[in-house]
N, C-alpha and C positions, 0 to 999 in steps of 0.2 A: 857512512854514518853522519846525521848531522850533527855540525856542534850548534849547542848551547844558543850560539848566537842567529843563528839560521832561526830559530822556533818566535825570535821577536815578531809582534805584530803593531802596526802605526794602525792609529785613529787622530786622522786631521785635527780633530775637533781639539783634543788633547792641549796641543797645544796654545790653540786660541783662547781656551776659559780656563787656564790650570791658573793661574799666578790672582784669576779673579776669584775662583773659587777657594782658596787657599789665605786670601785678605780675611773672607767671610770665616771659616774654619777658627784662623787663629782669632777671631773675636768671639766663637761659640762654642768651642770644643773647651770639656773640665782640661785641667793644668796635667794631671796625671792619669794613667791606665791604658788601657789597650782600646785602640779605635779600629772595631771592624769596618772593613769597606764590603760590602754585599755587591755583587756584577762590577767587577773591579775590570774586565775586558782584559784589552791587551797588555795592562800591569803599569802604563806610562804615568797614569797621574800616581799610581802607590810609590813610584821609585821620584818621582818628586814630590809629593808630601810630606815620605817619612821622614827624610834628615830636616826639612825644617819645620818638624810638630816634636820633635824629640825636646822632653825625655818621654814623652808619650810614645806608645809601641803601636806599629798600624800593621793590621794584619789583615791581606788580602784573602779573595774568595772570588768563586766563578763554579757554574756548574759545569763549562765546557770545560774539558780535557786539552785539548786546542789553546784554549786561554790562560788554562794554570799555565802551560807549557814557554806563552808567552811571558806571562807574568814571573814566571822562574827566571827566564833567562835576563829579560830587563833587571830582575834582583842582582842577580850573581855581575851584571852593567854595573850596579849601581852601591854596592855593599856598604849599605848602609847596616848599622850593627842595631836599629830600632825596626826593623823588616821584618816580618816573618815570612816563611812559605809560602803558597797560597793553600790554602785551604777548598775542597769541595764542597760547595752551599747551592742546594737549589733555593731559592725563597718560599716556593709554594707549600713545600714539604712539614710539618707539622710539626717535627722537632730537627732544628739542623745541629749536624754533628758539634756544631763550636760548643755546643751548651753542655757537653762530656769531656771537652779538652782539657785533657788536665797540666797540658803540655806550656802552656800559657803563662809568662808571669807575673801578671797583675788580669785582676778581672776587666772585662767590658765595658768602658762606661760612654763608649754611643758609636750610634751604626750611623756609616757615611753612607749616599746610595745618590748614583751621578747615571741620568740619561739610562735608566733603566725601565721605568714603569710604564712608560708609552711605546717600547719595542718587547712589551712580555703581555701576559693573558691577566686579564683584568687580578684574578685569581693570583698571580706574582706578588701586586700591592698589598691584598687582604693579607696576605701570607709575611710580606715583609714587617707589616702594622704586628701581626700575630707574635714574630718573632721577638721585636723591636718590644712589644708588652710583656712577654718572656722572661728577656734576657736583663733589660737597662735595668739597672736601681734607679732609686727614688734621684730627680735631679741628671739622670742622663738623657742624652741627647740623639735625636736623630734628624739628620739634615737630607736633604732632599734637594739635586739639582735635575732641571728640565722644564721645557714647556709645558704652560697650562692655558687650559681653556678659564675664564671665569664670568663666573653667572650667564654659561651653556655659550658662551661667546668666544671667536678665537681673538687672541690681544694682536694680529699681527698676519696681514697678508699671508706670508712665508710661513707661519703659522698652520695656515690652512689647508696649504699644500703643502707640507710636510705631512701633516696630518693624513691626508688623502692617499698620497705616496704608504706612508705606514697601512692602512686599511684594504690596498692594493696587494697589497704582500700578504697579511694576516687580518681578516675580518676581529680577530679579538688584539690587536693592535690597536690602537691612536691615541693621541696627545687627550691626555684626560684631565675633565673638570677641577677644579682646584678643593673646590667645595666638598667633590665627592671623596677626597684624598681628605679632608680635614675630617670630614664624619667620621671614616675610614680609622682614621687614627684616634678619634675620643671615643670612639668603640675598645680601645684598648690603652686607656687611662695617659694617651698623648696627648697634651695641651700644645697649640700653636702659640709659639713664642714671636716671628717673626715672619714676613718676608722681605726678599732684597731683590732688587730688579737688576737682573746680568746683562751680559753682550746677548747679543741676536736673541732680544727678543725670552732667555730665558727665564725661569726664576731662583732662588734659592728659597728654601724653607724649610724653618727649624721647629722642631718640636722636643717640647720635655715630657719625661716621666713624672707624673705625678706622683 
């Protein structure tokens, strides 16, 4: 049988942008409640975020099985006592189960979502915007890390061919527009608050609940 620790999965990446993305968080995230992470992956940045956004509670998600599986075990690594479980969330899905949890202790007040929207079907984003207009209250947050294209341009050689590399695998893959991601989100009462320019090329960006 495997233990616990066998189910961990590493993303290189993880480690390069966690401490960057995590400067930006603790300048944008409310002071208190639960911060869902949407395609939380392997579970590494949830088991380094939570103990240093506490007393805020972060509470992962992954629609693979595979990856709660990871993200469990990294928790149970990491036992941090502002963690939760991981939770089941596909994005695209019309109402995700978090919006029934009643298991929760403090509501929702903003969705983290890292290197997700350019390895899911356009339909992921709409869905995540969908959720994200749902769930937040007035004044919550939702942040956004990864590459963008803007104004139909890639910002970045490496860019480009990442991009290609993604479209190679799945035609409804690739590093998407910035602009379409901002419509995207005032279609569902998200105002752009900010961007921040990351390592390699990425971005951050935040948005509120109006």
């Amino acid at each position: 049988m495997n233990t616990p620790k066998d189910a961990r999965q590493y993303a290189p990446a993880t480690q390069r942008n966690r401490e960057a993305i995590l400067e930006i968080l603790l300048q944008v995230l409310p002071a208190s409640g639960t911060i869902l992470e949407v395609a939380s992956g392997t579970g590494e940045h949830s088991v380094f975020f939570a103990p240093h956004l506490a007393p805020r509670k972060w509470l992962p998600s992954d629609q693979n099985p595979q990856l709660r599986a990871s993200i469990t075990a990294w928790a149970e690594e990491c036992s941090a006592d502002n963690l939760y479980l991981p939770r089941e969330l596909d994005a695209s899905m019309p109402v995700w189960p978090v919006e029934k949890d009643a298991s929760l202790d403090s509501p929702i007040v903003a969705i983290v979502n890292i290197n997700m929207i350019h390895i899911s079907p356009w339909s992921a984003c709409l869905g995540l915007m969908a959720g994200a207009g749902r769930i937040l209250p007035p004044g919550g947050i939702l942040y956004l890390y990864g590459p963008y294209k803007q104004g139909g341009e890639h910002t970045a050689p490496s860019n480009a061919s990442f991009d290609q590399s993604l479209q190679a695998q799945n035609p409804e893959w690739g590093v998407r527009n910035l602009e379409d991601v901002i419509a995207a989100a005032n279609n569902q009462k998200l105002q752009l608050q900010a961007t921040y320019q990351m390592p390699a090329n990425n971005l951050s960006v935040v948005f509120k609940r109006s």
